[in-house]
C-alpha positions in Angstrom: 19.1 -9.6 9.6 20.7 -6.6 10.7 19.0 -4.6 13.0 21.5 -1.9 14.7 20.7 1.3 15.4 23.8 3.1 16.7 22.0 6.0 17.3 19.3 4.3 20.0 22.7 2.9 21.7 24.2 6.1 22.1 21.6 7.7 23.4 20.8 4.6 25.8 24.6 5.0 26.7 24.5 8.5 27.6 20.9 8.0 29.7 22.5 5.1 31.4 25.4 6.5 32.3 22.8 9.2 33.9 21.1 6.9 35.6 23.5 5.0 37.0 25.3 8.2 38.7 22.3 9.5 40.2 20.8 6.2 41.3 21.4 7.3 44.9 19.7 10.9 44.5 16.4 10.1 44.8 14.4 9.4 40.9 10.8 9.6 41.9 10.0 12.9 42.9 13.4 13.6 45.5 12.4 10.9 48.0 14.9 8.2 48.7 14.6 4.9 47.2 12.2 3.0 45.0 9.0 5.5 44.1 5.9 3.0 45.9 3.0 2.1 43.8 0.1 3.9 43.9 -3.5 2.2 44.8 -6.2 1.2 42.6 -9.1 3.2 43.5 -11.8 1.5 40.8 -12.3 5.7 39.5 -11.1 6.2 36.1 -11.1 10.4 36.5 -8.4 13.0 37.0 -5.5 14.7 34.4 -3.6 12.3 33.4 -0.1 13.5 31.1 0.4 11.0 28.0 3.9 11.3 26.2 4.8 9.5 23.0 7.6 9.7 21.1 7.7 11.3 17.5 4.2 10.8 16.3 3.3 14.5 15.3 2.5 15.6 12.7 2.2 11.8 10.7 -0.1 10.3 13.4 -1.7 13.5 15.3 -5.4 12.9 13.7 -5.2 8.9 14.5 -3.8 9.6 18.0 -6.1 12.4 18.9 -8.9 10.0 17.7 -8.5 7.4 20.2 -8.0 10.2 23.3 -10.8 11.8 22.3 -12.7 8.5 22.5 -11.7 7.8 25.8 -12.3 11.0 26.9 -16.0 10.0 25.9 -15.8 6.7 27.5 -14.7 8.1 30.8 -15.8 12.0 31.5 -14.1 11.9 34.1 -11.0 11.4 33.2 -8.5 14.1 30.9 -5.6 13.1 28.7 -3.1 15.8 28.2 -1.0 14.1 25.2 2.7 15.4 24.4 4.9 14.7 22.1 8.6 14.4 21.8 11.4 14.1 18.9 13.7 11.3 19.0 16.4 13.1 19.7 17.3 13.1 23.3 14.6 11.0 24.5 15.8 9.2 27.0 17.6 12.2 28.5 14.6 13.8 28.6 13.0 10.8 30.4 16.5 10.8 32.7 15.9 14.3 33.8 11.9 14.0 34.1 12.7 11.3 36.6 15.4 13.2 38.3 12.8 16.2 39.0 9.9 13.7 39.6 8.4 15.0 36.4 7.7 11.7 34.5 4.3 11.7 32.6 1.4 9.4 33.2 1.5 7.3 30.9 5.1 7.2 28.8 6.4 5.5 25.3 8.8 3.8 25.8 11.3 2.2 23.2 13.2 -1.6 24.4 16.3 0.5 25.7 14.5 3.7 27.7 12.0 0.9 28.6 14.9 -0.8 30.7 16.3 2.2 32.1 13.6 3.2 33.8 12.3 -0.1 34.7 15.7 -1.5 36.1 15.2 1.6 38.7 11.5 1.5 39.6 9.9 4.0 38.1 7.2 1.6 36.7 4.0 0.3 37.7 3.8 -3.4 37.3 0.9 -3.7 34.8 0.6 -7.8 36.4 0.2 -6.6 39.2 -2.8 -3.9 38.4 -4.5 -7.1 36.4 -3.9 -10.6 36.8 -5.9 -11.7 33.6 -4.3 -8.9 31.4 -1.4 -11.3 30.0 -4.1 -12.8 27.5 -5.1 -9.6 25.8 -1.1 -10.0 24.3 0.8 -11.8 21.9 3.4 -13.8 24.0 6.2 -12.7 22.5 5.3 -9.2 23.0 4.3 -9.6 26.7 7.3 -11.2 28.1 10.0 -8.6 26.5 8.7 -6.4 29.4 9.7 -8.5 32.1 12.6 -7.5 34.1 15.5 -10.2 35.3 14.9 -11.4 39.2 11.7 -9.6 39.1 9.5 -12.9 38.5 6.1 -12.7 36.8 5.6 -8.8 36.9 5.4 -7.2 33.8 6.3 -3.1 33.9 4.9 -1.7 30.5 2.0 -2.5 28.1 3.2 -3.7 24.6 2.2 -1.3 22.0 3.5 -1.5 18.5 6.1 -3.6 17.3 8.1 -4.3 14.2 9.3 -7.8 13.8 11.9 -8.8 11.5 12.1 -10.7 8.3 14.6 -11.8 5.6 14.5 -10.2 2.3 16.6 -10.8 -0.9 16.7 -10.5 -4.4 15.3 -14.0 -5.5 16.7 -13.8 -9.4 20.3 -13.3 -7.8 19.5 -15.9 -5.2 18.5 -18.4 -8.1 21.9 -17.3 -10.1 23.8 -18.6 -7.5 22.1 -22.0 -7.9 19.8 -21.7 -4.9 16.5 -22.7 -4.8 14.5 -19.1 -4.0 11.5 -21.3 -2.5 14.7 -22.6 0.6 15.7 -19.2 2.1 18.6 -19.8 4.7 16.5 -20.1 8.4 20.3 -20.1 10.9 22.8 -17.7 10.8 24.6 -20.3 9.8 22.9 -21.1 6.6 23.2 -17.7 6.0 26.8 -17.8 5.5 26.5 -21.2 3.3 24.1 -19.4 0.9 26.3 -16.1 1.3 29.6 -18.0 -0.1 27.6 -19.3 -2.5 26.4 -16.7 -3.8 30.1 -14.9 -3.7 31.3 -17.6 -6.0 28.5 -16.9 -8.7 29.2 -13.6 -9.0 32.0 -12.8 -10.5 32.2 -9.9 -8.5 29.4 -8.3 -10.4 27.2 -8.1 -6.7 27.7 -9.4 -3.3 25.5 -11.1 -0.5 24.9 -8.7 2.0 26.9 -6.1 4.4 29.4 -6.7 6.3 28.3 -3.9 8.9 29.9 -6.2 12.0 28.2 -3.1 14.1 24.7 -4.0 12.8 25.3 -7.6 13.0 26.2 -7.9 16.6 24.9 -8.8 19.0 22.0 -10.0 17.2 24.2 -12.8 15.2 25.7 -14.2 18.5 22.8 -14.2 20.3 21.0 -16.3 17.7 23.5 -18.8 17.5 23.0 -19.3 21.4 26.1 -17.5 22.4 25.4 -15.9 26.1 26.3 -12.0 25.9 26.2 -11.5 29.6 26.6 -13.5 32.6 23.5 -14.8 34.6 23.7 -11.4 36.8 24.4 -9.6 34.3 27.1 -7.6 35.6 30.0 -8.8 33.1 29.9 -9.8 29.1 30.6 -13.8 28.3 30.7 -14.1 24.8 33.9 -15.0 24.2 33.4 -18.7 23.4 34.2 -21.1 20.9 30.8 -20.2 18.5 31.6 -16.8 19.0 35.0 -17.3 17.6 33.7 -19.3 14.7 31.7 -16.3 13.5 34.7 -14.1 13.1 36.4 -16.9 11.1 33.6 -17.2 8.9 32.9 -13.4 8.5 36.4 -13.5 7.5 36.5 -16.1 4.9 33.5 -14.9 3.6 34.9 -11.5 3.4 38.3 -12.6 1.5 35.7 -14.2 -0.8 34.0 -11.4 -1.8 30.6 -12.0 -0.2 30.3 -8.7 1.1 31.4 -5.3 -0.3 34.7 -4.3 0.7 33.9 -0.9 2.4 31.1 -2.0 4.2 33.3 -3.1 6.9 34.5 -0.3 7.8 31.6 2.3 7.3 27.6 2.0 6.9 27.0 2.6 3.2 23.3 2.9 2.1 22.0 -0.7 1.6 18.8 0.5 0.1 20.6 2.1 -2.5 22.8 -1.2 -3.3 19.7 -3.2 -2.4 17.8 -1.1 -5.1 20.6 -1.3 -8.0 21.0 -4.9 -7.7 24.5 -5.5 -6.4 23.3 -6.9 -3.0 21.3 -9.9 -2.4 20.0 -9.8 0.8 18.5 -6.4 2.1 17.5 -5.2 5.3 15.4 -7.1 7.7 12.6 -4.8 7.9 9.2 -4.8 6.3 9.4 -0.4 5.8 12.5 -1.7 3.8 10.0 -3.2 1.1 7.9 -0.8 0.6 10.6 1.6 0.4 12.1 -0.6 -2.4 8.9 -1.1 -3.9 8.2 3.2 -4.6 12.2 4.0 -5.2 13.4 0.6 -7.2 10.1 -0.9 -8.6 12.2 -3.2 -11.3 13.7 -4.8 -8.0 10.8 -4.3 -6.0 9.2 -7.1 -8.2 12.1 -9.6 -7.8 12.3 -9.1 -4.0 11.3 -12.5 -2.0 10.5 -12.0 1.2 10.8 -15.4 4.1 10.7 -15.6 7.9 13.8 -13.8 9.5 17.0 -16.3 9.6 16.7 -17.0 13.8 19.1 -20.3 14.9 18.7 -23.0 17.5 17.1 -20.6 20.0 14.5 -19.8 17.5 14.5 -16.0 18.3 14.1 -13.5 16.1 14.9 -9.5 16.0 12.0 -7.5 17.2 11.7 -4.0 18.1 8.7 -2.8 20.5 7.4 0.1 21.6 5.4 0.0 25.3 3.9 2.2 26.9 4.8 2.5 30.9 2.8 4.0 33.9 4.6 5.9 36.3 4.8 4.0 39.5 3.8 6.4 41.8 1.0 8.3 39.6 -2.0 10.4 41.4 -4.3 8.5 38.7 -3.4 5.2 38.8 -6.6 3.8 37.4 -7.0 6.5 34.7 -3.3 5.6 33.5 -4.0 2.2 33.3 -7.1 2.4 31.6 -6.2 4.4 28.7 -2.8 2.7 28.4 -5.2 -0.4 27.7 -7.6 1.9 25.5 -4.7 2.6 23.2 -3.1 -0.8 23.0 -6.5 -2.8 22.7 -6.9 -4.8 19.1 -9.4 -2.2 17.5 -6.8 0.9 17.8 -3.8 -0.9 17.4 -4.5 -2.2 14.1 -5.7 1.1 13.4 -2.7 2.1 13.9 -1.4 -0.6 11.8 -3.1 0.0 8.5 -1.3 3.7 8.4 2.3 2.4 9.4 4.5 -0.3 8.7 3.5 -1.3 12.1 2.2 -4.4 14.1 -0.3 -5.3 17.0 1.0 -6.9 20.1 -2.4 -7.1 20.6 -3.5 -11.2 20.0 -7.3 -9.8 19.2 -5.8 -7.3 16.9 -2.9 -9.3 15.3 -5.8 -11.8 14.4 -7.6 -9.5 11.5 -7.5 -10.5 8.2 -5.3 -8.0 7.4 -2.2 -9.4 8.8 -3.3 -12.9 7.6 -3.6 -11.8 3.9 -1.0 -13.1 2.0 -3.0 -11.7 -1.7 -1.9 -13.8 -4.7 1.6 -14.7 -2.4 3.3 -12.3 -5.4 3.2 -9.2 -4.2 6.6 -8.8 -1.8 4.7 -5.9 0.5 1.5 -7.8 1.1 3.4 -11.1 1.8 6.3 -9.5 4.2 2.9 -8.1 6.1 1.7 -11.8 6.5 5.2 -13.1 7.4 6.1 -10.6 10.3 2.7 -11.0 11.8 2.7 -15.0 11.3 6.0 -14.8 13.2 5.0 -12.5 16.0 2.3 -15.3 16.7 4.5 -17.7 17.7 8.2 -16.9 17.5 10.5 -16.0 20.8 10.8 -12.4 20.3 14.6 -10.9 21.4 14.1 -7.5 20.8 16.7 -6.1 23.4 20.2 -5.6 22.3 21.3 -5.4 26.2 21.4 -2.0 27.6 24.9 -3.0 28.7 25.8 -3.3 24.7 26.3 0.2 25.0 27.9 2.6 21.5 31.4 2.5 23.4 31.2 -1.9 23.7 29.6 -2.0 20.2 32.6 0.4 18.8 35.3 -1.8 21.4 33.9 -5.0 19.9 33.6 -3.6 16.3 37.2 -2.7 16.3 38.2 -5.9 17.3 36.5 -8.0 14.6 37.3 -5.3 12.1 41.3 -6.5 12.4 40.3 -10.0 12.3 37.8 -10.0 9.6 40.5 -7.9 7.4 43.4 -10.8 9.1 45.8 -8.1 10.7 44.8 -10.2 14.3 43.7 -13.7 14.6 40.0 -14.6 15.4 40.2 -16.0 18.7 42.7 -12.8 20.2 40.2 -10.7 18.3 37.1 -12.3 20.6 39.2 -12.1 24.0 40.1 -8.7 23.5 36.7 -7.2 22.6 35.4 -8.8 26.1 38.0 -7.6 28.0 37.6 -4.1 26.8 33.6 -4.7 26.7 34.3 -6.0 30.6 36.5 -2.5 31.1 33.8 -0.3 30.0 31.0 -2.0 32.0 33.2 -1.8 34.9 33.9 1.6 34.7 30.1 2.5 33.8 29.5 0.5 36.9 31.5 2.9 38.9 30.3 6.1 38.0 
């Protein structure tokens, strides 16, 4: 279930904060206002500048592969490919836009994704092609909508990574569950987690506390609205909400979760892979990391669909790939944007990563249908995360609002009521106000 990634906030943080004081200098290129979208002109030719993000040296034949096949498709037409670390990303993307520097075609992750599309600087891809919607897996298509902005879409979906559950099915069983009934809410979750507490002895625990990881992601799959309908202040101090904290604390006083993950990340693969945690990550890389570094847990590892609640969403994180709105080669961007998200190169891609098509031609191979002899944890968490990417609501985006500074306001918050120096409800009103304060004060930058 938990999906965090503290570092992608802070950076989306920083970039924000950017973007937000320099909305009135003029992104696309030093003009004033919105960059206009260029004009189809039915000639795929010209230099076009594709940047992705950290794909050198693992991926540089595979990448280099499809390029060169366009290149062959369309003469015409040149692909200058860069790429990036992680590292800085979005303030790279931040200060390209500020000089009117951004590339072509750009990878984008769910949070630089939102920066620049919030301001702009994207071509809708709706727009370009009316019929292009099908080519996608639903799910995947609609995460790059923008709010108020209707039908238009403002990036292709490329690769995602959905998420699953995974747990230790001899432990589950120990605590007198039945391994074949994996919890599907957040709320069964806890159920199974306490149960599991009480079988223990103390000998292993249900999963990490990690409040940090776990939020917003819990809340918003138990139908708790993080922001208001304009999305300029944080609601989620509610009755559910509230609820959480008072189960995360019960469960904690009951030994549920190790002690010191509340207050610090400790390595769950390593816990994961020594047997004193029952549920592990949420990601299918998790299980075939278990599978080469703790083989004799590797083969006890169940894997299910992720726990979601009455919304039915489930954690998802997508990378697109955006055209720059005001591009010189607007019909060159968008056809090789399509080239490299079409079903034959995505699942490509897909059989050398831990990766899957948003592409509905490509997420329909065999090979994410495959379930083998329904033993092997790697070949069925494969099956799972594509036969949920089918089908389920996808709520990839932890809101770019959620920036570190909320997620460390709010943490410190439930940390106090969790460990019962502060009462559950204060604990909720007090991480929105100071969530509210920051946003504010972001706002006014």
């Amino acid at each position: 279930m938990t999906r965090s990634n503290p570092t992608r906030i802070a950076v989306a943080l920083l970039a924000a904060g950017a973007l937000l004081s320099s909305a009135g200098c003029g992104l696309s290129g030093g003009g004033s206002g919105e960059a206009k979208q260029s004009a189809r002109t039915g000639e795929v030719s010209g230099r076009i500048t594709f940047r992705t993000l950290q794909l050198k040296p693992a991926f540089t034949a595979y990448v280099q592969g499809v390029i060169d096949a366009f290149e062959k498709q369309y003469p015409q037409a040149e692909v200058v490919w860069e790429d990036v670390p992680g590292d800085g990303y979005n303030e790279k993307l931040v200060a390209d836009a500020q000089a009117g520097a951004l590339p072509d075609v750009v990878n984008l992750s769910t949070d630089s994704f939102q920066l620049l599309g919030d301001r702009g600087m994207l071509a809708d891809v709706a727009e370009l092609d009316g019929a292009l919607a099908k080519e996608y897996v639903p799910g995947a298509w609609e995460q790059f909508k923008l709010p108020g902005r209707g039908d238009s879409v403002y990036a292709y979906p490329w690769y995602v990574t959905p998420e699953i559950l995974t747990y230790n099915r001899e432990l589950f069983e120990k605590a007198g569950l039945d391994p074949d009934r994996p919890p599907t809410s957040v709320e069964q979750f806890f159920d199974c987690a306490e149960r599991i507490a009480a079988a223990s002895g103390g000998r292993y625990s249900a999963f990490m506390a990690d409040p940090k990881g776990r939020l917003p992601g819990d809340w918003q799959k138990m139908g708790i609205p993080i922001l208001s309908e304009k999305q300029d202040r944080f609601t989620f101090d509610t009755d559910k909400a509230v609820e959480w904290v008072e189960r995360m604390k019960d469960l904690y006083a009951k030994g549920a979760m190790p002690k010191e993950s509340l207050l610090k990340s400790d390595d769950i693969n390593q816990l994961y892979g020594s047997g004193k945690i029952v549920f592990g990550p949420g990601s299918p890389g998790f299980v075939k990391d278990i599978k080469q570094n703790a083989p004799q847990i590797y083969a006890k590892t169940q894997v299910a669909g992720a726990v979601t609640g009455k919304l039915g969403h489930i954690g998802i994180y997508a990378q697109s790939l955006g055209i720059r709105k005001d591009t010189e080669h607007l019909d060159a961007a968008a056809e090789f944007a399509q080239w490299v998200t079409n079903g034959p190169n995505q699942v490509e891609f897909s059989r050398k990563a831990t990766i899957y098509p948003s592409n509905a031609q490509g997420l329909a191979d065999p090979f994410f249908s495959d379930k083998g002899d329904g033993k092997d944890a790697e070949t069925l968490a494969r099956a799972v995360g594509a036969d949920q990417l089918k089908t389920a609501a996808l709520d990839a985006n932890t809101p770019v609002q959620w920036t570190n500074q909320v997620g460390d306001a709010v943490v410190r918050e439930m940390q106090k009521a969790i460990q019962g120096e502060q009462d559950p409800r204060t604990a909720v009103r007090k991480a929105q106000e100071a969530a509210n304060k920051l946003l504010a004060a972001a706002a006014e930058k």
